[in-house]
MMTF fields as JSON, N, C-alpha, C and O atoms, coordinates in Angstrom:
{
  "mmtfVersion": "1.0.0",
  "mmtfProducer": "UNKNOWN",
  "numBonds": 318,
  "numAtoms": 320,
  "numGroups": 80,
  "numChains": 1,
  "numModels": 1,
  "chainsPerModel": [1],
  "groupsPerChain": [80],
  "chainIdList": ["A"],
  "bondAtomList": [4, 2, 8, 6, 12, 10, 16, 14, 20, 18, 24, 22, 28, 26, 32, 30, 36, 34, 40, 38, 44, 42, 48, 46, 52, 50, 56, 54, 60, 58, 64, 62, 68, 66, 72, 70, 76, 74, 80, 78, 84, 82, 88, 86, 92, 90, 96, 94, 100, 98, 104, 102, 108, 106, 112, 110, 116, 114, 120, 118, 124, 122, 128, 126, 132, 130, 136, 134, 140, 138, 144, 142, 148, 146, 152, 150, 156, 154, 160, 158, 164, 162, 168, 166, 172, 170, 176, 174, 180, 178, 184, 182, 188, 186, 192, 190, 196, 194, 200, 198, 204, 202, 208, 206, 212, 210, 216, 214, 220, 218, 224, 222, 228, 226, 232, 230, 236, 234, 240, 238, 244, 242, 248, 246, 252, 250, 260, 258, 264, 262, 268, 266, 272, 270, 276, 274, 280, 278, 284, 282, 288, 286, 292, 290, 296, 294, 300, 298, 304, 302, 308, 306, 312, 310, 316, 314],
  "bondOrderList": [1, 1, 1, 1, 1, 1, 1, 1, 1, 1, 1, 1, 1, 1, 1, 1, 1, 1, 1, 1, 1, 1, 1, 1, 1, 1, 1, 1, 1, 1, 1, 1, 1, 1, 1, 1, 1, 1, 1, 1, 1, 1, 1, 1, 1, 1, 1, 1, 1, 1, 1, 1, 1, 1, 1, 1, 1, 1, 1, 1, 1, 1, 1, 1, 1, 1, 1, 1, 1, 1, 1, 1, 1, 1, 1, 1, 1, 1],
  "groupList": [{"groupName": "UNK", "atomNameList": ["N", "CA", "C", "O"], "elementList": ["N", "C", "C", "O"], "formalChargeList": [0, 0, 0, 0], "bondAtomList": [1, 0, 2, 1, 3, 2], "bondOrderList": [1, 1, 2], "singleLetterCode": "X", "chemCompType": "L-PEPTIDE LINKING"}],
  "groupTypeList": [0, 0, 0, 0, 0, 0, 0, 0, 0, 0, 0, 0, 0, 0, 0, 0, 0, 0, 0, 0, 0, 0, 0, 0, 0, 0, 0, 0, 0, 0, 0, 0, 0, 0, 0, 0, 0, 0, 0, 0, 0, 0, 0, 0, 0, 0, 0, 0, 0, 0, 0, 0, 0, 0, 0, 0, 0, 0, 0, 0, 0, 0, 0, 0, 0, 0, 0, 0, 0, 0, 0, 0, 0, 0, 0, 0, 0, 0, 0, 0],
  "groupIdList": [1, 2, 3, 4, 5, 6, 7, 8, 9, 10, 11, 12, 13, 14, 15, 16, 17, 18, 19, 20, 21, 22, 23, 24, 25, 26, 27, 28, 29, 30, 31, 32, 33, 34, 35, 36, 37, 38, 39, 40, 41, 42, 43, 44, 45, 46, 47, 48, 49, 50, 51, 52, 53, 54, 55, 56, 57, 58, 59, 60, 61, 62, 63, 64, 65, 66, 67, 68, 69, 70, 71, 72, 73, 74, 75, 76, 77, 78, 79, 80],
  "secStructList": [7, 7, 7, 7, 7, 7, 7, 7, 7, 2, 2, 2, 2, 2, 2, 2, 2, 2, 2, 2, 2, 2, 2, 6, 7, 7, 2, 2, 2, 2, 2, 2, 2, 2, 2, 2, 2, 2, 2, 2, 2, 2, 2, 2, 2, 2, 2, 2, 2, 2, 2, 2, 2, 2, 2, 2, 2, 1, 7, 7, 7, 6, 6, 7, 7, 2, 2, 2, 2, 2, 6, 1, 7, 7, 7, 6, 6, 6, 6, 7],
  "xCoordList": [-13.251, -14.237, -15.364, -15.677, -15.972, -16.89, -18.217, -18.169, -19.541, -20.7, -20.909, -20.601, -21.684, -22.285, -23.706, -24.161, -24.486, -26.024, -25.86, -25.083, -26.846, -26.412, -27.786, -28.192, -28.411, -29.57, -29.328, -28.176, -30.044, -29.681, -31.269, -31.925, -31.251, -32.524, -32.763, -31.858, -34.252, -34.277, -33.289, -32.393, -33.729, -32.931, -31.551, -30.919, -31.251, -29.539, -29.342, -28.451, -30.203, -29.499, -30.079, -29.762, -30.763, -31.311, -30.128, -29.872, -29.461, -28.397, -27.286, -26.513, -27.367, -25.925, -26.196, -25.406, -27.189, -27.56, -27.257, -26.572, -27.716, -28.057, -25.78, -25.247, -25.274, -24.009, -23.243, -22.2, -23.547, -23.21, -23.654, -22.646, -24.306, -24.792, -23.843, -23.208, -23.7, -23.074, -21.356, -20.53, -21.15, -19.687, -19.486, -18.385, -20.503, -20.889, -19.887, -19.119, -20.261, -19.739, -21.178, -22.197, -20.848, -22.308, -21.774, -20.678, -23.008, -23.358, -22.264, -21.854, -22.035, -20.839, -19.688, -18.977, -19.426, -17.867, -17.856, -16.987, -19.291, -19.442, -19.513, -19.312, -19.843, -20.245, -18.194, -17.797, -17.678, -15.84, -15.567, -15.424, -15.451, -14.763, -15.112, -14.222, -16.395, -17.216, -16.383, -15.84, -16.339, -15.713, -14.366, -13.82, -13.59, -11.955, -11.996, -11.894, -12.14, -12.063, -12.643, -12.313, -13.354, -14.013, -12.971, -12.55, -12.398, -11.432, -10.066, -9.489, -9.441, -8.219, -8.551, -7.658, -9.696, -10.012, -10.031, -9.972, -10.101, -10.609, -8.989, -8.63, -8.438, -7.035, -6.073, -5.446, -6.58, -5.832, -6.793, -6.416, -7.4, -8.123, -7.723, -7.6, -7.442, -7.0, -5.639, -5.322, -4.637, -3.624, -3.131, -2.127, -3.766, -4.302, -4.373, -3.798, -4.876, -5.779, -4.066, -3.632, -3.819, -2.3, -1.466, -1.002, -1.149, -0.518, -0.484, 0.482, -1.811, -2.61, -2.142, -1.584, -2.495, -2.537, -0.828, -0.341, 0.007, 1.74, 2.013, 2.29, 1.761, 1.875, 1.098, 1.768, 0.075, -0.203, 0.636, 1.007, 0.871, 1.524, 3.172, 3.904, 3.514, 5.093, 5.156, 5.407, 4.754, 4.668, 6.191, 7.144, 5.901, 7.324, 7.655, 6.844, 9.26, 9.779, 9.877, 10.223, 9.639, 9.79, 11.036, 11.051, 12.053, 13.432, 13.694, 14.852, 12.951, 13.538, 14.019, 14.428, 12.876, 13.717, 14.342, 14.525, 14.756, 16.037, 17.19, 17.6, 17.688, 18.822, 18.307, 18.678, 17.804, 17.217, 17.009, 17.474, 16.145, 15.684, 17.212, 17.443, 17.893, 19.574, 20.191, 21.146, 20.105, 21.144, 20.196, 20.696, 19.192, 18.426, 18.922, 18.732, 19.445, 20.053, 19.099, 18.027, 19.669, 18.239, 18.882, 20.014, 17.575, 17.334, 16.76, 15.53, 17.525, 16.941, 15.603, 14.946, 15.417, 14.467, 13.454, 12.607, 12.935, 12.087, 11.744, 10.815, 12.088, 11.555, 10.807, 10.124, 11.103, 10.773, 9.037, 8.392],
  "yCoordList": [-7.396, -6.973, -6.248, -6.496, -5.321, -4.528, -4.962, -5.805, -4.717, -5.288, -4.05, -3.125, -3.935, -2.526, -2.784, -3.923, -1.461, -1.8, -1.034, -0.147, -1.717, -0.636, -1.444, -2.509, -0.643, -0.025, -0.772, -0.629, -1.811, -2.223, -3.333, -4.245, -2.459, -2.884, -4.508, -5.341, -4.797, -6.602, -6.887, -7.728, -5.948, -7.237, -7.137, -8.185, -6.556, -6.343, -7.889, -8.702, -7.69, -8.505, -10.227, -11.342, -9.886, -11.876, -11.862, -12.909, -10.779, -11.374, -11.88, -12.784, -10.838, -11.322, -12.721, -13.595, -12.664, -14.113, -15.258, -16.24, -15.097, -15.989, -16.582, -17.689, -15.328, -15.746, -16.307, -16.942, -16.171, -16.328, -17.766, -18.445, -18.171, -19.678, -20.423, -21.372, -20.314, -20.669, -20.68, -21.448, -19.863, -19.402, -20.131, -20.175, -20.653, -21.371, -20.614, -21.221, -19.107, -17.615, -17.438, -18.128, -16.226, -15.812, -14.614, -14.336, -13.879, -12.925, -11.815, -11.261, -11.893, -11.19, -11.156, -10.151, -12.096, -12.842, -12.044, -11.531, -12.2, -11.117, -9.66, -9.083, -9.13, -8.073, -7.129, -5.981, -8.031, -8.183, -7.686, -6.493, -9.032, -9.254, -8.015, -7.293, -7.906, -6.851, -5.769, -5.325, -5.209, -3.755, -3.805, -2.9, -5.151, -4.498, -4.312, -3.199, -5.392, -5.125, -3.589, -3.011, -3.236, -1.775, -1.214, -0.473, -1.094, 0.064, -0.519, 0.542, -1.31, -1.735, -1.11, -0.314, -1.164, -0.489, 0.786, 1.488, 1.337, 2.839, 3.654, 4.828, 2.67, 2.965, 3.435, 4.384, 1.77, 2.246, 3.423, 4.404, 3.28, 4.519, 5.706, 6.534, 5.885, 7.339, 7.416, 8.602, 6.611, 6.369, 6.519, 7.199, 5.944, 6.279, 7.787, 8.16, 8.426, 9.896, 11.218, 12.352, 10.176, 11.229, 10.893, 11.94, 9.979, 9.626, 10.59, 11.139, 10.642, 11.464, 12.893, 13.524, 13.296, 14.821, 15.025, 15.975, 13.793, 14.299, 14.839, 15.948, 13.193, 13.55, 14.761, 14.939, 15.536, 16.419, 17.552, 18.421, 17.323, 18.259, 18.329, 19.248, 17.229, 16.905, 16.028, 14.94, 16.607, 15.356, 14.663, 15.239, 13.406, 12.844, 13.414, 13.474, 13.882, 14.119, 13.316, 12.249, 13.403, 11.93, 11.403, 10.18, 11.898, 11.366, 11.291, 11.611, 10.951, 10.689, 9.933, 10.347, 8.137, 7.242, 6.218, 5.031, 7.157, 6.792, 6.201, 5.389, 6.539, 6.16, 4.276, 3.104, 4.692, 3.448, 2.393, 1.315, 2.568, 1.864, 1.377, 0.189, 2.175, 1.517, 1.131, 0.475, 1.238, 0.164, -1.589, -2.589, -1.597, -3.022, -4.059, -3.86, -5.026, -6.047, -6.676, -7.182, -6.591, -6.987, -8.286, -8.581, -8.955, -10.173, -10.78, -10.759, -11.425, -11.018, -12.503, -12.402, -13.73, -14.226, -13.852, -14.445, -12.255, -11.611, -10.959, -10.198, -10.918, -9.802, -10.539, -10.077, -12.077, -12.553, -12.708, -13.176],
  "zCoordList": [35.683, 34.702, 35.406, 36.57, 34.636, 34.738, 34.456, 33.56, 34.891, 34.449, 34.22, 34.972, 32.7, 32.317, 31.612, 31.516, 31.044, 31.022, 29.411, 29.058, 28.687, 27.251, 26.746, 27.211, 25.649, 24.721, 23.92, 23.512, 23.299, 21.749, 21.293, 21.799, 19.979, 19.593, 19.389, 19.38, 19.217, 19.407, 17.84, 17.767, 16.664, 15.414, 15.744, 15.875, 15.826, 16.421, 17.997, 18.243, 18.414, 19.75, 19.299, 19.712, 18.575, 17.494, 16.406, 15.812, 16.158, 15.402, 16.018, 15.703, 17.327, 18.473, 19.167, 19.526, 19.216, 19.885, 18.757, 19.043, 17.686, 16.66, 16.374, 16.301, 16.32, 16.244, 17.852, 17.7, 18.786, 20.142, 19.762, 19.564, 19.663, 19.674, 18.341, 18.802, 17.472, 16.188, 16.586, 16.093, 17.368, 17.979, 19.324, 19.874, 19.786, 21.101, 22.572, 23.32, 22.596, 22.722, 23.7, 23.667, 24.589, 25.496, 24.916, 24.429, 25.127, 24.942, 24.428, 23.408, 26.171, 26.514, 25.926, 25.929, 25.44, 25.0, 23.601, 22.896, 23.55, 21.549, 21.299, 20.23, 22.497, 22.555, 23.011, 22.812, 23.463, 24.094, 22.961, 22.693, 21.922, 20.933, 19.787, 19.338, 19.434, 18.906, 18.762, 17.751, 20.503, 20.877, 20.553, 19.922, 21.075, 20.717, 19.15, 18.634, 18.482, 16.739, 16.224, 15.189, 16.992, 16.436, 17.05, 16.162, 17.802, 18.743, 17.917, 17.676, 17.495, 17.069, 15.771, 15.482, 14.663, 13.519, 13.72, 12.711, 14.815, 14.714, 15.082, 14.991, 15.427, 15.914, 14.333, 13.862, 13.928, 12.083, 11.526, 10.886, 11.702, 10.95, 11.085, 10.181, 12.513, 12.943, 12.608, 12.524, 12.367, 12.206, 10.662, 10.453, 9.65, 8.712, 8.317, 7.294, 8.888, 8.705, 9.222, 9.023, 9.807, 10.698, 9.472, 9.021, 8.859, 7.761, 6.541, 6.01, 6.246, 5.051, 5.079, 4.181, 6.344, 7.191, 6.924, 6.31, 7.597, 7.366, 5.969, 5.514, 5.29, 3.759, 2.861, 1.844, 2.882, 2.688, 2.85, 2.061, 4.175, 4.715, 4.518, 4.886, 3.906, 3.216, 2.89, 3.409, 1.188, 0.401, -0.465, -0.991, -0.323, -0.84, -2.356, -3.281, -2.391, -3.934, -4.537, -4.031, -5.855, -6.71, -6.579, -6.713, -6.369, -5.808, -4.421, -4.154, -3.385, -2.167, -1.383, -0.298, -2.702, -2.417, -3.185, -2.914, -4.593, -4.855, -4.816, -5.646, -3.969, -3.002, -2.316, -2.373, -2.035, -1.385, -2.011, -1.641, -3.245, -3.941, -4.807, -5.033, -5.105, -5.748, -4.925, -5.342, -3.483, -2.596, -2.637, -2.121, -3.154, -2.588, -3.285, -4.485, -3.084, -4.1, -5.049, -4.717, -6.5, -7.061, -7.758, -8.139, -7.747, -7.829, -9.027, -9.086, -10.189, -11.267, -11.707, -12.743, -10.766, -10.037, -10.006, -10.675, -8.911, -8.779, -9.771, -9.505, -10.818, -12.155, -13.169, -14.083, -12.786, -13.834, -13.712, -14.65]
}
């Protein structure tokens, strides 16, 4: 691990503290956890956006999955 230096205003760092203690978590451990969840979200997000961009860019026919949808065994259970 890396030790790094970063800017963050006092109400922001009384809230990190305030949950670091409640989480019985340092600082650090919140500020970890913080970053991956923002980077794993930003991942779907972008992922998301490539999705949008395909489909725009070739959008499904109302028949494409058809086929598919009549091979699935149906279950007359599930309908009810």
């Amino acid at each position: 691990m890396r030790t790094i230096s970063i800017t963050i205003d006092e109400e922001l760092l009384r809230g990190i503290d305030r949950q670091a203690r409640g989480a019985r978590k340092t600082r650090s451990e919140m500020f970890r956890v913080a970053l991956r969840e923002w980077l794993a979200a930003n991942r779907r997000r972008q992922a998301a956006a490539g999705d949008r961009a395909g489909y725009q860019k070739h959008p499904v026919r109302a028949d494409e999955f058809g086929g598919l949808v009549a091979a699935q065994p149906f279950d007359e259970e599930w309908q009810r």
